[in-house]
C-alpha positions as CSV (number, residue, x, y, z in Angstrom):
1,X,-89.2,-62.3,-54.4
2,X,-90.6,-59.5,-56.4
3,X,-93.2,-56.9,-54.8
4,X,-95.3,-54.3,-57.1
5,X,-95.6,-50.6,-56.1
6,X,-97.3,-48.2,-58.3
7,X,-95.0,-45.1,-59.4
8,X,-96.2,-41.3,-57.2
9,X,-95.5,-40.1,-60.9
10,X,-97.2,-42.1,-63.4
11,X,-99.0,-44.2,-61.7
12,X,-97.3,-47.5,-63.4
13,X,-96.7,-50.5,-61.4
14,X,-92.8,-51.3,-60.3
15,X,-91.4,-54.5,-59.4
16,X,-88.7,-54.6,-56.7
17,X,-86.4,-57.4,-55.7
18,X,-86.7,-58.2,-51.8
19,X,-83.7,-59.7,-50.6
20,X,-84.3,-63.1,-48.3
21,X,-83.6,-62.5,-44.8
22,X,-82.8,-65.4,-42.4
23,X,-86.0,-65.8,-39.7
24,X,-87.1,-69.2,-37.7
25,X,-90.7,-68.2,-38.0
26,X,-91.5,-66.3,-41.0
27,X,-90.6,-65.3,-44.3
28,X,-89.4,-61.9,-44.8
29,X,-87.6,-59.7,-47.2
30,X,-85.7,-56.7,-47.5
31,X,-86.5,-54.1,-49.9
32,X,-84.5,-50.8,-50.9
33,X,-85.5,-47.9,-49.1
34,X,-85.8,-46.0,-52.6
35,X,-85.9,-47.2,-56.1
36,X,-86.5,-45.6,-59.9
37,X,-88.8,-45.7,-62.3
38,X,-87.3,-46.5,-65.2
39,X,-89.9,-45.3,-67.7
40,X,-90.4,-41.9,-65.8
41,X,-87.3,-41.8,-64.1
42,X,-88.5,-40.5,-60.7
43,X,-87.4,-41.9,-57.4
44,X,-89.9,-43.4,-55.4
45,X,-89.9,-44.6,-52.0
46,X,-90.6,-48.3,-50.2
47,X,-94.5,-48.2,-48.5
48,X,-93.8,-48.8,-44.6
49,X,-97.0,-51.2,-44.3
């Protein structure tokens, strides 16, 4: 599933790939702790909430 985060940088929105993880109750996915922008090139990191 994809999730949108806005760049620190430039402002831009990012989509990142969370990765499905096994749970009896809910769904949840794990996303990178860091990623990069690719039109900026900065690294930016995952929102906790």
């Amino acid at each position: 599933m994809e999730f949108d985060f806005a760049c620190w940088r430039c402002g831009e929105g990012n989509a990142v790939w969370g990765e499905p993880v096994t749970s009896w109750w809910t769904q949840r996915y794990r996303l990178p702790d860091e990623w990069d922008r690719w039109r900026c090139g900065e690294i930016n990191a995952t929102p906790d909430d």
